[in-house]
PyMOL CGO cylinders between C-alpha atoms (Angstrom):
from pymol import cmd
from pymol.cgo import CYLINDER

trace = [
    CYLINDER, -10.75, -25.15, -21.24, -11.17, -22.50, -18.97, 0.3, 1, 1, 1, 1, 1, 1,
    CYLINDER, -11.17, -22.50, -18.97, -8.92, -19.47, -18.33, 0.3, 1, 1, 1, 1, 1, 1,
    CYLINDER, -8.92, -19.47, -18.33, -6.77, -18.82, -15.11, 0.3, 1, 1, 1, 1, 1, 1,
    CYLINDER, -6.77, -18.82, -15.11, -9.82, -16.14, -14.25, 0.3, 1, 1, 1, 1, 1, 1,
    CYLINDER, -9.82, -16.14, -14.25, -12.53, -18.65, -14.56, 0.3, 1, 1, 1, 1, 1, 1,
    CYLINDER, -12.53, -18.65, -14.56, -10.61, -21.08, -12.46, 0.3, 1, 1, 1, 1, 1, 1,
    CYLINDER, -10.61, -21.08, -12.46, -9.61, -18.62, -10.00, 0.3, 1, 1, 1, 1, 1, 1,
    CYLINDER, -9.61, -18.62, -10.00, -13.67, -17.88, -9.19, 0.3, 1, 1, 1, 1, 1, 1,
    CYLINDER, -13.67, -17.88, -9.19, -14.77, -21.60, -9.63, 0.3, 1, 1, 1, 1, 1, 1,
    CYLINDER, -14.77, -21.60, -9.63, -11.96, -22.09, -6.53, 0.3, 1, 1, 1, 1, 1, 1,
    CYLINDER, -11.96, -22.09, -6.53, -13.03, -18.90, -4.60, 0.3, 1, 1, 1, 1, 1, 1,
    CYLINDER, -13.03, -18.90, -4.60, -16.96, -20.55, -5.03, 0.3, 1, 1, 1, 1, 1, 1,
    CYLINDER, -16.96, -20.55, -5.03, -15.54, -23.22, -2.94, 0.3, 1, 1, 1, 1, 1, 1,
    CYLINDER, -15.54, -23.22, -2.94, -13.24, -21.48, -0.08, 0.3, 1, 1, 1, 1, 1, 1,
    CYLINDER, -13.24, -21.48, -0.08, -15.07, -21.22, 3.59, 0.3, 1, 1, 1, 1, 1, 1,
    CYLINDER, -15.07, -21.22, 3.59, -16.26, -18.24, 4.21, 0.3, 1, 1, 1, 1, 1, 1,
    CYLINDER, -16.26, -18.24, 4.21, -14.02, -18.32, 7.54, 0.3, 1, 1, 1, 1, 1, 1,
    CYLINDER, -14.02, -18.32, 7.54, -10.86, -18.56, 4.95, 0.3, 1, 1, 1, 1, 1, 1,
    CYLINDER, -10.86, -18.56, 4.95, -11.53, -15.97, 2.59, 0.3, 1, 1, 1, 1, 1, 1,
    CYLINDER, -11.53, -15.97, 2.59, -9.94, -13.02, 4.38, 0.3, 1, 1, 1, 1, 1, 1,
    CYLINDER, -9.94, -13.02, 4.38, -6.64, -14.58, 3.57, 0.3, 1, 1, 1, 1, 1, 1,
    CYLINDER, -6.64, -14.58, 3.57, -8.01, -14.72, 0.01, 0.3, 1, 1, 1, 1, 1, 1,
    CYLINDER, -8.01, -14.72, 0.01, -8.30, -11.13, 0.22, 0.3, 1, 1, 1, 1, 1, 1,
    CYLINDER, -8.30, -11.13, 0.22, -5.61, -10.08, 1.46, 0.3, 1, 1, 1, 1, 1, 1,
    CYLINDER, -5.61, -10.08, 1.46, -3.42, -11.93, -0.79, 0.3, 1, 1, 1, 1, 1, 1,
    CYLINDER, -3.42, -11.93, -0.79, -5.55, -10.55, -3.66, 0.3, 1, 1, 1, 1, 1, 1,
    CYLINDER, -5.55, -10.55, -3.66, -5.16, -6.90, -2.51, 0.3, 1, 1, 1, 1, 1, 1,
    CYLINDER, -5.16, -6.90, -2.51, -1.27, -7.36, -2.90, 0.3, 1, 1, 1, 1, 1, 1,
    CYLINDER, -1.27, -7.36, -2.90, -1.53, -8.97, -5.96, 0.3, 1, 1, 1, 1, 1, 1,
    CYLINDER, -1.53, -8.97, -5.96, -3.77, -6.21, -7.63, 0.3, 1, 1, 1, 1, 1, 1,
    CYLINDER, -3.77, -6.21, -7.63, -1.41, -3.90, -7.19, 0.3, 1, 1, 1, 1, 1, 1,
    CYLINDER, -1.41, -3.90, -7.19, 0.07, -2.37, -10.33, 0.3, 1, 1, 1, 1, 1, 1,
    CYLINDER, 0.07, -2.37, -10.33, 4.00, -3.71, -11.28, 0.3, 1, 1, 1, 1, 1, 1,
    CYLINDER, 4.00, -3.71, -11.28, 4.61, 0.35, -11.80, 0.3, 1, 1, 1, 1, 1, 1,
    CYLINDER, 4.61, 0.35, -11.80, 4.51, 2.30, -8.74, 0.3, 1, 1, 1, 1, 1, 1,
    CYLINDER, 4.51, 2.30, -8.74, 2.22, 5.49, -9.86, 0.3, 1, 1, 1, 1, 1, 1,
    CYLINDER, 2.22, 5.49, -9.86, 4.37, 8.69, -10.66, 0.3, 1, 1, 1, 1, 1, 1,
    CYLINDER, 4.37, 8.69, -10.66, 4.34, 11.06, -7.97, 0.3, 1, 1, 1, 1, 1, 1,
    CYLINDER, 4.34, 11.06, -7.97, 2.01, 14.21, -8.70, 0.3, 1, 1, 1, 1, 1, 1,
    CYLINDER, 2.01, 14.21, -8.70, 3.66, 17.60, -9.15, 0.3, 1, 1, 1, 1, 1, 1,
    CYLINDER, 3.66, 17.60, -9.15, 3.15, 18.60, -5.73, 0.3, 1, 1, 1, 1, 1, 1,
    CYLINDER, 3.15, 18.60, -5.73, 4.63, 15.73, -4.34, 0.3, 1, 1, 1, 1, 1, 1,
    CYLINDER, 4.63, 15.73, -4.34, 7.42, 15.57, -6.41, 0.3, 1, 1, 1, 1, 1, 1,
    CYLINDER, 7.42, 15.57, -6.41, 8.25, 19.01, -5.16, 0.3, 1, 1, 1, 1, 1, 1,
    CYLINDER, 8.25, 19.01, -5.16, 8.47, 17.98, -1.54, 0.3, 1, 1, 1, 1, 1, 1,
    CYLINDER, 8.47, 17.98, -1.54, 10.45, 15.21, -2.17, 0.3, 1, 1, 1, 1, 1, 1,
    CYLINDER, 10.45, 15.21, -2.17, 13.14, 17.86, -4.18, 0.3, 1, 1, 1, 1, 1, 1,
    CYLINDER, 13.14, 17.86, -4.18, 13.01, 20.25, -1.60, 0.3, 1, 1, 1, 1, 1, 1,
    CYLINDER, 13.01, 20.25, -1.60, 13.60, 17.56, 1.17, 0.3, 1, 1, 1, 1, 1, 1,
    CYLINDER, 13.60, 17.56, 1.17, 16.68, 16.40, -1.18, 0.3, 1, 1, 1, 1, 1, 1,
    CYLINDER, 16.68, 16.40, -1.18, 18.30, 19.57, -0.81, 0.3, 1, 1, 1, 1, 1, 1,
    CYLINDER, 18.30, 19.57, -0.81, 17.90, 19.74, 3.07, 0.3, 1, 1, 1, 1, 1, 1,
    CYLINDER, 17.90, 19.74, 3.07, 14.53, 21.80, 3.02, 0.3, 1, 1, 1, 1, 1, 1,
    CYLINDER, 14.53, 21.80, 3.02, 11.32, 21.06, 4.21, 0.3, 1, 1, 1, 1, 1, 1,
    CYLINDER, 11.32, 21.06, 4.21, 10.32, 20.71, 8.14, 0.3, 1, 1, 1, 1, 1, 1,
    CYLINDER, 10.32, 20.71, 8.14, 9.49, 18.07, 11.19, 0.3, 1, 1, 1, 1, 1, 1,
    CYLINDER, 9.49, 18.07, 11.19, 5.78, 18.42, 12.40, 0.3, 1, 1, 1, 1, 1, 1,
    CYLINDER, 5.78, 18.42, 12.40, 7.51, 18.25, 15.52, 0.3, 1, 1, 1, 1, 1, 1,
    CYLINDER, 7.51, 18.25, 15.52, 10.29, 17.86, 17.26, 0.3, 1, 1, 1, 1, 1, 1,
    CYLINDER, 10.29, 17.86, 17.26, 12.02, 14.43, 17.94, 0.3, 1, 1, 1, 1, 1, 1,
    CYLINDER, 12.02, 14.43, 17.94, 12.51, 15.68, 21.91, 0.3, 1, 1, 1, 1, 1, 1,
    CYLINDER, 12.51, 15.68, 21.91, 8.38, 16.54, 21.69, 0.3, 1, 1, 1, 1, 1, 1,
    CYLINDER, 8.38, 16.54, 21.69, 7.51, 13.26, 20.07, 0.3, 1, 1, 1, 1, 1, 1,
    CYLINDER, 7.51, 13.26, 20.07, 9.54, 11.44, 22.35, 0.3, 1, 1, 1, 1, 1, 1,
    CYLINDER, 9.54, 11.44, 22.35, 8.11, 13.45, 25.43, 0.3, 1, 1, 1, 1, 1, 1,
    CYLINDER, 8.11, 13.45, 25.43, 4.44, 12.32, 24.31, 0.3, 1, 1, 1, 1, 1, 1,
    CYLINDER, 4.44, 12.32, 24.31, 5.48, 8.33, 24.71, 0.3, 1, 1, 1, 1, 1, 1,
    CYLINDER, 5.48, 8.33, 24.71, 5.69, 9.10, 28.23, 0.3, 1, 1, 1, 1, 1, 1,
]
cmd.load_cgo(trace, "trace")
C-alpha cells in the first residue's frame, strides 16, 4: 500500500504540465506551518511600541493620497 506521499507524486506524474501551477499554488498554502513563527525581538518591539501609540507613518495619509493623482 502506498502512503498519502507516494500517491500524491504518482498523481502529480500525471497532471499536464499546463495544470500544475494550480498544483503549486495550492501546495505553497498547504506547506505552510499550522504555527505562525514567533515574531523576532526586534519586531516584537515595534509591534509594543505601536500598542502604546508610538512608532511613525512613512508618510503622510494627505502625501500618499496626493501621489494617486
Amino acid at each position: 500500500m502506498m502512503s498519502n506521499r507516494e500517491y500524491a507524486h504518482t498523481l502529480l506524474d500525471r497532471i499536464p504540465e499546463s495544470r500544475l501551477a494550480y498544483i503549486v499554488y495550492y501546495l505553497e498554502g498547504a506547506a505552510v506551518p499550522d504555527e505562525a513563527e514567533t515574531p523576532n525581538a526586534e519586531t516584537q518591539e515595534a509591534f509594543e511600541e505601536l500598542d502604546n501609540g508610538g512608532g511613525h507613518a512613512q508618510w503622510a495619509l494627505q502625501s500618499f493620497f496626493g501621489r494617486l493623482n
